[in-house]
N, CA, C and O atoms as a GROMACS GRO file, in nm:
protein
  428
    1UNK      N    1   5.948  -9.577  10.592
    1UNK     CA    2   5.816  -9.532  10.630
    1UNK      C    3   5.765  -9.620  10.744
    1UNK      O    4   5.759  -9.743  10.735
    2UNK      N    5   5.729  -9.549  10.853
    2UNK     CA    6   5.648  -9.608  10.923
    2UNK      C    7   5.545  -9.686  10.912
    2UNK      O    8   5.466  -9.650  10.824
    3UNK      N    9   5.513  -9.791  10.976
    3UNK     CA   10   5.387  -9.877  10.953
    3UNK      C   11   5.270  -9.788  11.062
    3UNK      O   12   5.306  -9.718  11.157
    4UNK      N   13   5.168  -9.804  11.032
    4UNK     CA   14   5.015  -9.745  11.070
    4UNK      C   15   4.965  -9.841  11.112
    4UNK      O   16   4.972  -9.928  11.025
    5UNK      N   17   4.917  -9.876  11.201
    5UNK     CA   18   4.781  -9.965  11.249
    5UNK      C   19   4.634  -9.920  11.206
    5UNK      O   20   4.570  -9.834  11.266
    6UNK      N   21   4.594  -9.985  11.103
    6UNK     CA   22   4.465  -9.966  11.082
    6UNK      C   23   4.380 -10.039  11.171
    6UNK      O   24   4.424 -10.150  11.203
    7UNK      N   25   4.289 -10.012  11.210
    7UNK     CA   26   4.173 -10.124  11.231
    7UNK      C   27   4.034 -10.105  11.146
    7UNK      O   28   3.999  -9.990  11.120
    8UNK      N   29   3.982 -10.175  11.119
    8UNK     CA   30   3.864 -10.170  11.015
    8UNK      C   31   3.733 -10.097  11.048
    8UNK      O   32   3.652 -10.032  10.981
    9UNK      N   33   3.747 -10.140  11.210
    9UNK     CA   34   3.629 -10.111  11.284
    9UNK      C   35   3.608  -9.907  11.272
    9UNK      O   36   3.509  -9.836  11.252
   10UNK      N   37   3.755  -9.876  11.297
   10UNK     CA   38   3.767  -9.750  11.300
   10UNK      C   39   3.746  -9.644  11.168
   10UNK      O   40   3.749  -9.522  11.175
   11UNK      N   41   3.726  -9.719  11.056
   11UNK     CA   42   3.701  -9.703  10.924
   11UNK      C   43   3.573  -9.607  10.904
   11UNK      O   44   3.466  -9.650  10.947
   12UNK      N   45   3.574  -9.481  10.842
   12UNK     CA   46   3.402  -9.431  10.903
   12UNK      C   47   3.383  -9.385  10.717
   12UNK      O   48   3.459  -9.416  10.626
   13UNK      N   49   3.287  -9.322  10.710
   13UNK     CA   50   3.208  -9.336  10.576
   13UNK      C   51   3.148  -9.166  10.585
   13UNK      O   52   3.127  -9.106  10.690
   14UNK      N   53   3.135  -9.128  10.484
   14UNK     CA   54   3.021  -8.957  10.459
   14UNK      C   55   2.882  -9.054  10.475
   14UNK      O   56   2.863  -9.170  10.511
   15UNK      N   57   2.795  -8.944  10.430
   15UNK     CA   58   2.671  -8.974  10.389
   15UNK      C   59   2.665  -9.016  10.254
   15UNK      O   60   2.557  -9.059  10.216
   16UNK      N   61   2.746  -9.013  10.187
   16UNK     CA   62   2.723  -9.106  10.042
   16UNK      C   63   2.767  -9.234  10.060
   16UNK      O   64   2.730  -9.318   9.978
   17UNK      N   65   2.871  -9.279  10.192
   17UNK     CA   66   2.871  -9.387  10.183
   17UNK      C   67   3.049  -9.456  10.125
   17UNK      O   68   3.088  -9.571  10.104
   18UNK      N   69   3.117  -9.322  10.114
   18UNK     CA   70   3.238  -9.301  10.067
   18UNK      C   71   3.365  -9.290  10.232
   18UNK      O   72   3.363  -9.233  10.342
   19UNK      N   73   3.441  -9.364  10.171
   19UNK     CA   74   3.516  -9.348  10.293
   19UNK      C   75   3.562  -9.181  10.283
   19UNK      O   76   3.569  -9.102  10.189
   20UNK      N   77   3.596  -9.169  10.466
   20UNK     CA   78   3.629  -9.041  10.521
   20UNK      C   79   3.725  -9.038  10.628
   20UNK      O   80   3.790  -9.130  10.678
   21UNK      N   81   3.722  -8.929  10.651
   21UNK     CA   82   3.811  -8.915  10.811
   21UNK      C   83   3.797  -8.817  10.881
   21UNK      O   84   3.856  -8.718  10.836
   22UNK      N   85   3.736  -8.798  10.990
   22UNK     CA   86   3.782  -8.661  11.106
   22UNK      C   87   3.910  -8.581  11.114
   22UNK      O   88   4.007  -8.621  11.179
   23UNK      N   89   3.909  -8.452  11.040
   23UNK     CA   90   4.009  -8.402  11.044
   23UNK      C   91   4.087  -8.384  11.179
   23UNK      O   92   4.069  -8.463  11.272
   24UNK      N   93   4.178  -8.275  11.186
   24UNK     CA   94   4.201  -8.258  11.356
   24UNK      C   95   4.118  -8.154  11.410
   24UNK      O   96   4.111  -8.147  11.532
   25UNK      N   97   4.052  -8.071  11.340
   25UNK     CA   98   3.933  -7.960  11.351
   25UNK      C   99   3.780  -8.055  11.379
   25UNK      O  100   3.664  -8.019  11.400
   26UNK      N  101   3.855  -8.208  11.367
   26UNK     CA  102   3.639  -8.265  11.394
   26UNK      C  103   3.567  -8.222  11.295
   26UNK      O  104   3.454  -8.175  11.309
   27UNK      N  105   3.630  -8.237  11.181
   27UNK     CA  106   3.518  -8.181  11.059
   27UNK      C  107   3.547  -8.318  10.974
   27UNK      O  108   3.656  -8.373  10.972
   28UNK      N  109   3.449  -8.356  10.915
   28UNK     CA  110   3.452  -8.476  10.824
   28UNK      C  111   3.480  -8.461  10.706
   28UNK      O  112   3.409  -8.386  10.639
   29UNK      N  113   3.595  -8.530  10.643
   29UNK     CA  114   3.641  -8.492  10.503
   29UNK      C  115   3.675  -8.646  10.483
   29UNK      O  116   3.713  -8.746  10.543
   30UNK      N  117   3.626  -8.588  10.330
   30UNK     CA  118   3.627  -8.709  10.225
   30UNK      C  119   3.722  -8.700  10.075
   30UNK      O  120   3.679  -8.658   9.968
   31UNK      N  121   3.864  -8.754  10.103
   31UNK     CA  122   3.905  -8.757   9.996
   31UNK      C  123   3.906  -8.797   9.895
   31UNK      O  124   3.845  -8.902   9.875
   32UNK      N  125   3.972  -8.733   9.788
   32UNK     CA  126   3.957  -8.812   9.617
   32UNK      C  127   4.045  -8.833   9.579
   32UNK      O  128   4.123  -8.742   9.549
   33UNK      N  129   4.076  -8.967   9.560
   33UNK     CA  130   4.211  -9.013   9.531
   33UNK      C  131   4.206  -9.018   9.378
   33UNK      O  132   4.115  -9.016   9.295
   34UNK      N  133   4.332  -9.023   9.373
   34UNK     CA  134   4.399  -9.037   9.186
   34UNK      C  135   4.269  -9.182   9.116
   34UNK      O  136   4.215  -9.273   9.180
   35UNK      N  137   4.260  -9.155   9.003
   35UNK     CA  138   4.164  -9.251   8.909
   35UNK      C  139   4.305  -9.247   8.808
   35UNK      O  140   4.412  -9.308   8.806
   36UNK      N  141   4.246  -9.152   8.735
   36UNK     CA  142   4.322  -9.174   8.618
   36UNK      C  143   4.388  -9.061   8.558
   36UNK      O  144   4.404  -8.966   8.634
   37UNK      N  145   4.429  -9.050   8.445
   37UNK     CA  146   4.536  -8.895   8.370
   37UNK      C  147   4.481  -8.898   8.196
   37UNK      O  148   4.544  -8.962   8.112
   38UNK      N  149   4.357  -8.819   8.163
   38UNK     CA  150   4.332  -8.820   8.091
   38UNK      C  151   4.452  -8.755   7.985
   38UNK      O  152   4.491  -8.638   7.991
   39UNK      N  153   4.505  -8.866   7.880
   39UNK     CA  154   4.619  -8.844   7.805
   39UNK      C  155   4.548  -8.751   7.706
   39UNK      O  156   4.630  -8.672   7.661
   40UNK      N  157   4.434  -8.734   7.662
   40UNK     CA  158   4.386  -8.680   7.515
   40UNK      C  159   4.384  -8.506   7.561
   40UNK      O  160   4.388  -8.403   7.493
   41UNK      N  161   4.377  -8.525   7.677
   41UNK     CA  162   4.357  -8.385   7.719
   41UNK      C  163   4.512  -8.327   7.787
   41UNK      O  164   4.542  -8.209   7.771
   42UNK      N  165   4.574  -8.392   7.838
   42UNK     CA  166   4.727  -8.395   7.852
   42UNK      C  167   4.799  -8.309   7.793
   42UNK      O  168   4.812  -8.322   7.672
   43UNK      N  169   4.892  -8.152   7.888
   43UNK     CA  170   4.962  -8.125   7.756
   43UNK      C  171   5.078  -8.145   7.796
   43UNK      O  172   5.164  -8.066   7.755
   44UNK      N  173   5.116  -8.252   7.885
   44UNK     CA  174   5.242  -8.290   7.943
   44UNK      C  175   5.306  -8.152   7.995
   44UNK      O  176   5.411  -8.128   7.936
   45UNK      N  177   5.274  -8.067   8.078
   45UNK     CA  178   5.315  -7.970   8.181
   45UNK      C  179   5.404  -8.041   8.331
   45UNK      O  180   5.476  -7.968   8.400
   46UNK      N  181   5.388  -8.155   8.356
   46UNK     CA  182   5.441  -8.210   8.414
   46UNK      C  183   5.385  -8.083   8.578
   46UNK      O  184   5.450  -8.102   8.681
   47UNK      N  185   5.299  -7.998   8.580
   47UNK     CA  186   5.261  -7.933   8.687
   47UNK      C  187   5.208  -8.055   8.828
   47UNK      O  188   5.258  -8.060   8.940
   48UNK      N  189   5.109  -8.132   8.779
   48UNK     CA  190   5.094  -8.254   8.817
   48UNK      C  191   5.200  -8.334   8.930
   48UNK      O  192   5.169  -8.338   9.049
   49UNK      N  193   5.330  -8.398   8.875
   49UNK     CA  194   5.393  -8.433   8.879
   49UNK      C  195   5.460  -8.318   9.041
   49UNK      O  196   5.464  -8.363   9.156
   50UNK      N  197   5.482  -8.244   9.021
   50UNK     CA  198   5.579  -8.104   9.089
   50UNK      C  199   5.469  -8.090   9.215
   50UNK      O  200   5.512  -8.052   9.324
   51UNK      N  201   5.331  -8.122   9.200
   51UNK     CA  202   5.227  -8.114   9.291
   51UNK      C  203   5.241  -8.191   9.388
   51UNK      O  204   5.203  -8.143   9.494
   52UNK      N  205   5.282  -8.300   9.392
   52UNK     CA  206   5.235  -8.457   9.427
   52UNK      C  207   5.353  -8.449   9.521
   52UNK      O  208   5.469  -8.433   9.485
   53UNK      N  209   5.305  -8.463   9.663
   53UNK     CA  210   5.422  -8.488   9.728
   53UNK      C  211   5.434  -8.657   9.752
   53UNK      O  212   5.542  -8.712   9.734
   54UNK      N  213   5.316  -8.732   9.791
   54UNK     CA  214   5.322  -8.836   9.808
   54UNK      C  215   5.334  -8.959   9.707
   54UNK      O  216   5.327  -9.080   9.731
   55UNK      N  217   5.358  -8.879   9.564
   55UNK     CA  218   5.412  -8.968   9.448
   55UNK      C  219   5.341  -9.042   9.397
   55UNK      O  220   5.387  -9.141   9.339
   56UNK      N  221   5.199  -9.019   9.404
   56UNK     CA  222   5.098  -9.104   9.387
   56UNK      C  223   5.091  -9.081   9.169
   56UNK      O  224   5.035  -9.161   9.094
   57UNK      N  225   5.124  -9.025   9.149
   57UNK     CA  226   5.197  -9.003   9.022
   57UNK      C  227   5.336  -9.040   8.970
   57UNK      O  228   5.426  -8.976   9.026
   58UNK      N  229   5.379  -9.136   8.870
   58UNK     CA  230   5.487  -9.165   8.855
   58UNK      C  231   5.572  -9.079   8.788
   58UNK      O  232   5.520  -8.976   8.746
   59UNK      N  233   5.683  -9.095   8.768
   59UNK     CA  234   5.797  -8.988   8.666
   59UNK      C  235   5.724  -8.972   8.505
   59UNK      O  236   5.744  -8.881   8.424
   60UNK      N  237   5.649  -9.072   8.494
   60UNK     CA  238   5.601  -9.074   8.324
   60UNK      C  239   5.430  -8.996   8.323
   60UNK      O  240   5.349  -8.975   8.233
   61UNK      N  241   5.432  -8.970   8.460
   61UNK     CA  242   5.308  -8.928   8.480
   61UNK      C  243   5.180  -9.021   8.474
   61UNK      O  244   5.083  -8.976   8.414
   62UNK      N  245   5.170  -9.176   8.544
   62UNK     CA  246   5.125  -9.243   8.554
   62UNK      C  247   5.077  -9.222   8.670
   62UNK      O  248   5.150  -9.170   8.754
   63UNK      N  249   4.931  -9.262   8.705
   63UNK     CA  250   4.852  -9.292   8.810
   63UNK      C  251   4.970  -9.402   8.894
   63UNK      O  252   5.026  -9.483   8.821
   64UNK      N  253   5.001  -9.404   9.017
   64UNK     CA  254   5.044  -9.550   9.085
   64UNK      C  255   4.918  -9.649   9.109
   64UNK      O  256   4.818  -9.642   9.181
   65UNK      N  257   4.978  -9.761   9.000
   65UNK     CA  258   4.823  -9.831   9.002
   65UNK      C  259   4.860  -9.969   9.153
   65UNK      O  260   4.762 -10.042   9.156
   66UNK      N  261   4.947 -10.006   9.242
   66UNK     CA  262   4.946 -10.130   9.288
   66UNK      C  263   4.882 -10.012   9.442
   66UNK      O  264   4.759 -10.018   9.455
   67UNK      N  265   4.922  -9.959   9.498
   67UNK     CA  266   4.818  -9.867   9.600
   67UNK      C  267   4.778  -9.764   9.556
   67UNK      O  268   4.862  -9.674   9.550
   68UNK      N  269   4.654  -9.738   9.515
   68UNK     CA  270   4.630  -9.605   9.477
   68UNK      C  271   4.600  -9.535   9.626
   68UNK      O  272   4.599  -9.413   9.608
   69UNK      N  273   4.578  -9.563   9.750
   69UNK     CA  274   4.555  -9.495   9.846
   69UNK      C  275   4.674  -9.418   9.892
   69UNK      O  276   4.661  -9.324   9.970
   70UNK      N  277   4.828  -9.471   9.831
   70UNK     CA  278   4.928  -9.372   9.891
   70UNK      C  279   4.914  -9.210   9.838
   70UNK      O  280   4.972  -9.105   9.866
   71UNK      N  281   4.792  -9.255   9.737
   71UNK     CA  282   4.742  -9.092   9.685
   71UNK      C  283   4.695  -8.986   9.867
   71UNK      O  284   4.615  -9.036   9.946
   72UNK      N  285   4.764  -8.850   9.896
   72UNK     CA  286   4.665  -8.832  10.002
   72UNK      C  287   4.570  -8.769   9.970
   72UNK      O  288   4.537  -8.733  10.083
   73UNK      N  289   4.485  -8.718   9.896
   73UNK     CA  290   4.334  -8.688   9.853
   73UNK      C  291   4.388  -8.521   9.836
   73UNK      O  292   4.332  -8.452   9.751
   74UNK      N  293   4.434  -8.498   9.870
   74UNK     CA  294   4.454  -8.364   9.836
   74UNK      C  295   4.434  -8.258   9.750
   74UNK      O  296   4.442  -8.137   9.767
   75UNK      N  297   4.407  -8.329   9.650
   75UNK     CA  298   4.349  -8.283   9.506
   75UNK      C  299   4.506  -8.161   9.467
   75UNK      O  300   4.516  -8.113   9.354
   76UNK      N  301   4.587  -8.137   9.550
   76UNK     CA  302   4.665  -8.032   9.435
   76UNK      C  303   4.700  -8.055   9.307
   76UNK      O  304   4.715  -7.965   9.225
   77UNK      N  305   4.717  -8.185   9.281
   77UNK     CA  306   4.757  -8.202   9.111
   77UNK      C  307   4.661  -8.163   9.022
   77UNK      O  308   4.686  -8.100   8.919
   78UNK      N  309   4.484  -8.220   9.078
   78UNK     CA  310   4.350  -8.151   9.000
   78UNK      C  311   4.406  -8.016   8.991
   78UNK      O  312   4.424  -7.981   8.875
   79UNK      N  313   4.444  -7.916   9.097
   79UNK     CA  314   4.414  -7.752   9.121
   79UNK      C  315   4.512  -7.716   9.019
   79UNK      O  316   4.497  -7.617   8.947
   80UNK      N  317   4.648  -7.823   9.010
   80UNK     CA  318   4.748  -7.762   8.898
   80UNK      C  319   4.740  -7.786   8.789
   80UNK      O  320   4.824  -7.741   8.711
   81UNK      N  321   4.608  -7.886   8.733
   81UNK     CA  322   4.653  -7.896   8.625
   81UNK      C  323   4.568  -7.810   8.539
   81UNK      O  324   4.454  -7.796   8.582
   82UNK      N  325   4.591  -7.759   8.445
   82UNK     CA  326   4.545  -7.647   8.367
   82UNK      C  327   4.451  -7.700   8.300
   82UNK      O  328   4.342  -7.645   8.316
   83UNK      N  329   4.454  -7.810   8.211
   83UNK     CA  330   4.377  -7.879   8.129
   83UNK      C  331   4.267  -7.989   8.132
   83UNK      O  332   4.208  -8.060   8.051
   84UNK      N  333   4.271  -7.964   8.281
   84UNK     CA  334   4.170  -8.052   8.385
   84UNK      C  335   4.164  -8.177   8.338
   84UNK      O  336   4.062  -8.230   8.295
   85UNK      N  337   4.336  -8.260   8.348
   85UNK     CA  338   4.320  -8.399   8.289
   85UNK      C  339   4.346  -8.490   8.388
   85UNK      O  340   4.400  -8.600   8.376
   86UNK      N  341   4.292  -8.420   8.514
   86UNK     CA  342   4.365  -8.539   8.659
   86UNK      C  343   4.220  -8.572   8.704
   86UNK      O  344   4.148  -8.494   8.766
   87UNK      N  345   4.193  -8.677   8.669
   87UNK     CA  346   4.059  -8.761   8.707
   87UNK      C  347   4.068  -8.799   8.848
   87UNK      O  348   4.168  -8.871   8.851
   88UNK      N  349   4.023  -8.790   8.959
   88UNK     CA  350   3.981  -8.814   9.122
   88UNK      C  351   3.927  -8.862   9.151
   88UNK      O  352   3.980  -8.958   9.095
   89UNK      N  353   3.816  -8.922   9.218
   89UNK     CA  354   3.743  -8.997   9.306
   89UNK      C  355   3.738  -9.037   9.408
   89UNK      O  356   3.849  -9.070   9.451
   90UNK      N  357   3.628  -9.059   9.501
   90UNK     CA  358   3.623  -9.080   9.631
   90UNK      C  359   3.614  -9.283   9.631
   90UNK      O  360   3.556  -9.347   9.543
   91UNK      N  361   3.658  -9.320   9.705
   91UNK     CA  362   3.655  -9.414   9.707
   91UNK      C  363   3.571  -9.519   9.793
   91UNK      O  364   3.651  -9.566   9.873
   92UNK      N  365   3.429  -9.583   9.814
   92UNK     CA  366   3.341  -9.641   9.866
   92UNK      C  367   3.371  -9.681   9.985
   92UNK      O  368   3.489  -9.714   9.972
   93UNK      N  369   3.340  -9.702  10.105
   93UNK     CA  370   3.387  -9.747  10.225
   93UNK      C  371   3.406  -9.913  10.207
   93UNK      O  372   3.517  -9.965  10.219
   94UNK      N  373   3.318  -9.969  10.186
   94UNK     CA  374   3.349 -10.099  10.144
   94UNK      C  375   3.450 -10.176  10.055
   94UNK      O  376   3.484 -10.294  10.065
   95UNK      N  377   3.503 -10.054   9.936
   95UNK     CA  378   3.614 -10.070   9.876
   95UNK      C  379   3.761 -10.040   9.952
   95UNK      O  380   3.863 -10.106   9.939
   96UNK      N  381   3.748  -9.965  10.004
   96UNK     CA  382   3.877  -9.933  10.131
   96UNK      C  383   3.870 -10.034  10.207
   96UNK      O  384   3.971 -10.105  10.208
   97UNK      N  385   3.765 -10.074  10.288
   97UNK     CA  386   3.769 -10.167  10.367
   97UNK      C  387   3.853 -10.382  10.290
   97UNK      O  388   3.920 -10.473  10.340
   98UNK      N  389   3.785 -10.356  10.154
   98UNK     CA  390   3.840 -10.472  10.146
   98UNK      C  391   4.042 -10.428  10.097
   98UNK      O  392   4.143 -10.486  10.137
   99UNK      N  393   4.030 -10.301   9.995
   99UNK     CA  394   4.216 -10.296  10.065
   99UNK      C  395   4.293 -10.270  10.140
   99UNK      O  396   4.414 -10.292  10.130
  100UNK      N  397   4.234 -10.217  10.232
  100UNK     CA  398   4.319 -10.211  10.394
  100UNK      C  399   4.331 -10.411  10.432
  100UNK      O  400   4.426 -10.476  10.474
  101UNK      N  401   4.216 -10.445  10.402
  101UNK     CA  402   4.194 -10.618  10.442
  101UNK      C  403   4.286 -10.666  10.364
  101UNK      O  404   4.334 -10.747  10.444
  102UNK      N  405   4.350 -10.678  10.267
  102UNK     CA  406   4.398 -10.708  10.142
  102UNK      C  407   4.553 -10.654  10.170
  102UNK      O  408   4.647 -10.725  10.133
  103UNK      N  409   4.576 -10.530  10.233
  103UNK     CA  410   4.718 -10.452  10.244
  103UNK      C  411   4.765 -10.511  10.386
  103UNK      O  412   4.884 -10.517  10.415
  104UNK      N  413   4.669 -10.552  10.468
  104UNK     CA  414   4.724 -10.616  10.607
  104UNK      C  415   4.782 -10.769  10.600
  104UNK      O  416   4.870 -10.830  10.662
  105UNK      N  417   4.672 -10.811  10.476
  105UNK     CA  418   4.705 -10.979  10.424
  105UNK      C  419   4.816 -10.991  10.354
  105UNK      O  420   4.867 -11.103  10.352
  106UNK      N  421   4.885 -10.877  10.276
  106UNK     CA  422   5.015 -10.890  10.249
  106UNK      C  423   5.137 -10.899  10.287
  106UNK      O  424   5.241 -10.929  10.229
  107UNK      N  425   5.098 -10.853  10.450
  107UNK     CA  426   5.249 -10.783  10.501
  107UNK      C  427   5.299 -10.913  10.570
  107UNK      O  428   5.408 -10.915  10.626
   0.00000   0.00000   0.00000
C-alpha cells in the first residue's frame, strides 16, 4: 500500500464539528467509521464481512481495533446487515487530528 501524505492543516470538519472531506463532485461528506458489532443482536450472517472491502472487519467479525480509520465510511456493512448490529460513527475532527498526529509519529 501506498503511503498518503496527510497534512493536518488540510484536515476540514462538517458543521457538527466531525471530520469530513470534499468529494470529487465538491460536496462535503462525512463518514462513519466502524464503532462496534453488536454481538446480542448478531446472527452471524457474515453479510458484513463479504461487504467490507477495506477489511476494516476481521475474519471473526471483529471491529479492527489498532486503526479504525482503515474503515472507508462507506457504511455498506450497516446497509447489509439485516439485524442492524454494525454500530458507525463519525469521528470528531480533533480526534482524527490527534491519530493522523499519532499515525505519522509511528512511522
Amino acid at each position: 500500500m501506498e503511503d498518503i501524505e496527510v497534512r493536518i492543516e488540510d484536515l476540514i470538519s462538517d458543521a457538527d464539528g466531525n471530520y469530513a472531506y470534499l468529494t470529487f463532485g465538491g460536496h462535503l461528506y462525512t463518514p462513519f467509521f466502524l464503532e462496534t458489532i453488536d454481538r446480542e443482536k448478531c446472527q452471524n450472517c457474515e453479510r458484513c464481512l463479504q461487504m467490507c472491502d477495506t477489511r476494516g472487519i476481521d475474519d471473526d467479525g471483529n471491529v479492527v481495533p489498532a486503526f479504525p480509520e482503515i474503515c472507508s465510511g462507506c457504511m455498506h456493512c450497516v446497509n447489509a446487515c439485516p439485524s442492524q448490529s454494525v454500530k458507525v460513527r463519525p469521528i470528531p475532527l480533533q480526534e482524527m487530528i490527534k491519530r493522523v498526529k499519532a499515525r505519522m509519529k509511528n512511522k
